[in-house]
VEXZADO-248915 format. One record per residue (C-alpha): residue number from 1; y, z, x. Coordinates in nm, 2 decimals, padded with zeros to 4 digits, always signed. Example, Ala and Ser with C-alpha at 12.3 -4.5 7.8 and 13.67 -1.06 7.14 Angstrom:
BEGIN
i|y|z|x
1|-00.45|+00.78|+01.23
2|-00.11|+00.71|+01.37
# end
This chain:
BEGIN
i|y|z|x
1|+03.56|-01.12|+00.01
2|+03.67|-00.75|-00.04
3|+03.68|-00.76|-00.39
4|+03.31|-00.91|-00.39
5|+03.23|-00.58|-00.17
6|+03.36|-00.38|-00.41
7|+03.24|-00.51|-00.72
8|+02.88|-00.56|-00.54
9|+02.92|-00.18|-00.52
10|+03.04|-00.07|-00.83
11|+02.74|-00.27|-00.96
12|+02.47|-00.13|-00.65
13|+02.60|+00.27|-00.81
14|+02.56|+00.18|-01.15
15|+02.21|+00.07|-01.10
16|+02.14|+00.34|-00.89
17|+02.30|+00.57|-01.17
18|+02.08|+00.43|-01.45
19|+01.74|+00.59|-01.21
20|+01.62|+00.86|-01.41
21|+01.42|+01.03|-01.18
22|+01.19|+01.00|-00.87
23|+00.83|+01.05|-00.88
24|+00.62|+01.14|-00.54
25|+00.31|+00.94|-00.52
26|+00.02|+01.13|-00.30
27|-00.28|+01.03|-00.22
28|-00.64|+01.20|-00.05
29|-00.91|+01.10|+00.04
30|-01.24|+01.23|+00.13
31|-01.58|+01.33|+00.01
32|-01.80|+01.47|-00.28
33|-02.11|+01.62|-00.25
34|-02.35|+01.77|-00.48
35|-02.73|+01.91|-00.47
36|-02.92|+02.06|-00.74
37|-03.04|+02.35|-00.52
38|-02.70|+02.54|-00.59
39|-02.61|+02.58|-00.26
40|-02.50|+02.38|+00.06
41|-02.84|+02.31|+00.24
42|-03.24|+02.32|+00.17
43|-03.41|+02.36|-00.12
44|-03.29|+02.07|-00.29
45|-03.46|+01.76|-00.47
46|-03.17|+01.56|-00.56
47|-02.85|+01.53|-00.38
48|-02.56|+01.29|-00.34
49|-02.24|+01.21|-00.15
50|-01.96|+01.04|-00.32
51|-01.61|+00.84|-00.18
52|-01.31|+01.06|-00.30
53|-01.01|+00.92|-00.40
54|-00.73|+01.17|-00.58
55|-00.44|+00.95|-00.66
56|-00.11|+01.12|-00.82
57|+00.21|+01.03|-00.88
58|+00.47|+01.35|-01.01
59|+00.20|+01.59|-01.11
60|-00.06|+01.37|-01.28
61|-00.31|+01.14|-01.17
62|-00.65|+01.02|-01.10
63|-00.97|+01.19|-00.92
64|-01.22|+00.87|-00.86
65|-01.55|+00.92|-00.67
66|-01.77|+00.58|-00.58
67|-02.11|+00.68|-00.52
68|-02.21|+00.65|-00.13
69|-02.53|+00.73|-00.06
70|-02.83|+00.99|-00.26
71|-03.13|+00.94|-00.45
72|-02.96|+00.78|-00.76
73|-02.64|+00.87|-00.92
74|-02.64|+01.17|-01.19
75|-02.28|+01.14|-01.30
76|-02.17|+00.96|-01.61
77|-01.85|+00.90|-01.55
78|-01.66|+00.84|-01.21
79|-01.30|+00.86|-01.32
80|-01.11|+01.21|-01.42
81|-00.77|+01.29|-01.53
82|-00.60|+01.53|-01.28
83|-00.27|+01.71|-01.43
84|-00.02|+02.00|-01.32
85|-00.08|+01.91|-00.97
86|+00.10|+02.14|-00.73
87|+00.06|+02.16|-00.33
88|+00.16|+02.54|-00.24
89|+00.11|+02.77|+00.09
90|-00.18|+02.51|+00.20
91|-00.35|+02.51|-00.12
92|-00.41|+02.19|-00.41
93|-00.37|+02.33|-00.73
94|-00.45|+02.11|-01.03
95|-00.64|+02.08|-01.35
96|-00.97|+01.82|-01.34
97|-01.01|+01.69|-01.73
98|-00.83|+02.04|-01.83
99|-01.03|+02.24|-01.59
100|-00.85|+02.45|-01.28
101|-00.92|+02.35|-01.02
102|-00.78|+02.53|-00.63
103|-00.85|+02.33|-00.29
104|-00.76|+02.54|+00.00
105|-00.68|+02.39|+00.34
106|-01.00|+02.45|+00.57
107|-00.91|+02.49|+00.95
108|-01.26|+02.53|+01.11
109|-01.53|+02.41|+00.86
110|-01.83|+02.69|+00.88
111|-02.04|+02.49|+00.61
112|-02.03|+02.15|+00.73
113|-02.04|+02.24|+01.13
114|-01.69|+02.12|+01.19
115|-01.69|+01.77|+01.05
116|-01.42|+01.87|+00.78
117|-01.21|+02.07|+00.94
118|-00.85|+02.02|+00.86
119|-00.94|+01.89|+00.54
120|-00.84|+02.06|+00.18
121|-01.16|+02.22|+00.01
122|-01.36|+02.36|-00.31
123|-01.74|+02.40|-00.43
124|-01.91|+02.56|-00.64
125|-02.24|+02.75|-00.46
126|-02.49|+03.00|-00.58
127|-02.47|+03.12|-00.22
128|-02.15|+03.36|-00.22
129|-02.06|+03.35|+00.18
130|-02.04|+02.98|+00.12
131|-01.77|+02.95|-00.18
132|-01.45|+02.81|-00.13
133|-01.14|+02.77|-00.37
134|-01.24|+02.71|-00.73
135|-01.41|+02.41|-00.83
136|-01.55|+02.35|-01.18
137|-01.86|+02.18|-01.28
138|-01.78|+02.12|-01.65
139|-01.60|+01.78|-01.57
140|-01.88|+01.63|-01.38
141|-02.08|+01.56|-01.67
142|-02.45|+01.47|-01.56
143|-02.48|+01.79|-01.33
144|-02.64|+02.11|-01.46
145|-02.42|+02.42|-01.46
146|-02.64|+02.55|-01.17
147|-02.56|+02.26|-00.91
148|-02.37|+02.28|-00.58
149|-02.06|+02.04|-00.57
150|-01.80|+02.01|-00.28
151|-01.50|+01.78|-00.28
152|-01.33|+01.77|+00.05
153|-00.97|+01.59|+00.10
154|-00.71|+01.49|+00.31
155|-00.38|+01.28|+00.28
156|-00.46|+00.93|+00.35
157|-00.09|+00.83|+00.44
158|+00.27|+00.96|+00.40
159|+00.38|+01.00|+00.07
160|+00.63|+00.78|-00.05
161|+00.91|+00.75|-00.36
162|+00.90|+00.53|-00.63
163|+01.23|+00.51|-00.82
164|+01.19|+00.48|-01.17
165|+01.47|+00.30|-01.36
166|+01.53|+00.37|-01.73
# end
């Protein structure tokens, strides 16, 4: 029986030895919102509210927003490459389809009266006492350059590791 033990663990180390490397899979999720007015409230004729998903594993992933509710949907696409993803001092740092992109961690949400607080945010407003982290339009292909957008995120469970063998 001993010699089973140890040959169970000489084999248990050598698989173990043979992992490469670790990857940290993290997800949010949240909510998207955009308005053709340029800013957070009034003035608008379209706007939408989208599902957020941001799914990434290492420092690459996914950014996938279903659309919720609005009158119609304006984006073309609904699924965007997210790389060089960082989480520093309470901020998101990442590229969206090559584009930088900053989310900051919102305490006490001013725009939104409180219903995202505590969540990680950026937009992109005409309205300059309104903008938050950097947020770029250029991805979200079917919105014109002068369009609000807000994404709004938090972790939607504890991040695990996922060993990957080689």
């Amino acid at each position: 029986m001993q010699i089973f033990t140890i040959i169970f663990a000489f084999v248990l180390a050598a698989s173990l030895g043979g992992c490469r490397s670790s990857s940290v899979r993290k997800e949010y999720n949240g909510y998207f919102r955009a308005n053709d007015s340029g800013q957070s409230h009034g003035g608008f004729e379209w706007g939408g509210e989208y599902e957020a998903a941001l799914v990434i594993t290492g420092n690459k992933g996914d950014l996938i927003l279903t659309f919720s509710i609005g009158l119609g949907d304006f984006l073309t696409r609904h699924q965007f490459s997210v790389s060089d993803f960082s989480e520093v001092a309470g901020n998101l740092s990442f590229k969206i389809e090559g584009r930088a992109a900053l989310l900051v961690l919102v305490e006490q949400d001013s725009i939104w009266n409180g219903e995202f607080d505590g969540y990680f945010a950026a937009n992109k407003s005409s309205n300059d006492s309104e903008q938050i982290g950097i947020l770029p339009i250029e991805p979200f292909s079917g919105y014109s350059s002068h369009f609000y957008i807000d994404l709004r995120l938090k972790p939607s469970q504890p991040e695990s590791r996922l060993l990957v063998f080689r």
